[in-house]
N, C-alpha and C positions, 0 to 999 in steps of 0.2 A: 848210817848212824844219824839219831836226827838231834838236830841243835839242841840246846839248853835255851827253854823260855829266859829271857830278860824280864819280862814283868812280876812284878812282886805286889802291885796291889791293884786292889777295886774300888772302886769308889762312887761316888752321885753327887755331883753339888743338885741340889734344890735352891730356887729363887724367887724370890716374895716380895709382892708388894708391904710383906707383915711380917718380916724376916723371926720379929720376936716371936709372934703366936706360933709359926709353924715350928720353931725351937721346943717351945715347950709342950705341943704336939705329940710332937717325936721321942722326946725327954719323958714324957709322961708315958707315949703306948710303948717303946723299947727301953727302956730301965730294967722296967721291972720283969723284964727278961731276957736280961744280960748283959745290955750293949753298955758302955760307959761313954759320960762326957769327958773330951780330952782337949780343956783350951775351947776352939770353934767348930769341933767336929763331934759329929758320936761314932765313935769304934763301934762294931757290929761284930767282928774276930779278926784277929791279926791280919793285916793286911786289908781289909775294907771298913768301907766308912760310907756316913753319909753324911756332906758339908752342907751348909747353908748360906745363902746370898740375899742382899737386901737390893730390888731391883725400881727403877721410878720406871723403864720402860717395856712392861708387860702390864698385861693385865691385872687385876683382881683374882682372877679366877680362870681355872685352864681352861679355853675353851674347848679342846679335844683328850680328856682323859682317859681313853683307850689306847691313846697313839705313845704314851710311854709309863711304864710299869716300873714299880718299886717292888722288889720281890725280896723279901726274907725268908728263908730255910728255919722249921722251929723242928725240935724236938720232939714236942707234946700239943697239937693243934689244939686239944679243950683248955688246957693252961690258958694259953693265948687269947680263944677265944672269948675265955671267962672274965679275963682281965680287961681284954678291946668293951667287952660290955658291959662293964663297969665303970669306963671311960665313957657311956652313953657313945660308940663311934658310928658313922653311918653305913651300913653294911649293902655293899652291893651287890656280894656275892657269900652267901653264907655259907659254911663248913662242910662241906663233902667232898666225898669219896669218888675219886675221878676213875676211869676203865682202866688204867694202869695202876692202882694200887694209891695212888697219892692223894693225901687229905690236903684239900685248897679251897681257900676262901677270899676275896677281895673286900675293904674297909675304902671311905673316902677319906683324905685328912681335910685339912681347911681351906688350903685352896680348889682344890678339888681334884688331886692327881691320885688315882688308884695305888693302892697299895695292898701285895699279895701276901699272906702269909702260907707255906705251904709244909706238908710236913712229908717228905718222902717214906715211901715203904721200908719196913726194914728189911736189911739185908737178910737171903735163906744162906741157911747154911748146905 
């Protein structure tokens, strides 16, 4: 029989030399599709989040933004995508269609850590 998970959430702190701009970053490309601010965090769906930290001992800017990925699951990738680009956001990987079925694209935010949007296949019946 196998155990019962103990964990109950996911989460990300983010850390900035600009704690505010990447707030309203986030606030601006996840709002307006779905996440909410709660207090210091934005909910993304029950149980995950993504925090933020105001750091004096990092960088400006990541210097390896391959080496960790922000990955949100949508729904509807043109939604998203319509909206990121209307936010003017910097696209590093634009919208398509991966060999398994999945729409994925990567955007940069302001410090410069990648961020995926991806939209899984739907399930067959």
């Amino acid at each position: 029989m196998a155990a019962q998970s103990t964990l109950n959430t996911c989460g990300i702190l983010l850390s900035s030399t600009d704690r505010d701009r990447l707030v309203a970053w986030y606030r601006a490309a996840l709002e307006p599709l779905g996440a909410r601010w709660a207090e210091h965090m934005l909910v993304i769906a029950d149980g995950t989040y993504v925090g933020f930290d105001h750091r004096d001992d990092i960088a400006d800017k990541t210097v390896e933004p391959g080496r960790s990925l922000v990955n949100f699951g949508v729904r509807d990738i043109r939604v998203a995508e319509a909206h990121l680009d209307s936010l003017g956001v910097r696209w590093v990987r634009p919208v398509e269609k991966t060999d398994f079925g999945a729409w994925f694209s990567t955007v940069a935010d302001p410090d410069g850590n990648y961020v995926q949007f991806i939209e899984m296949p739907a399930e067959q019946d």
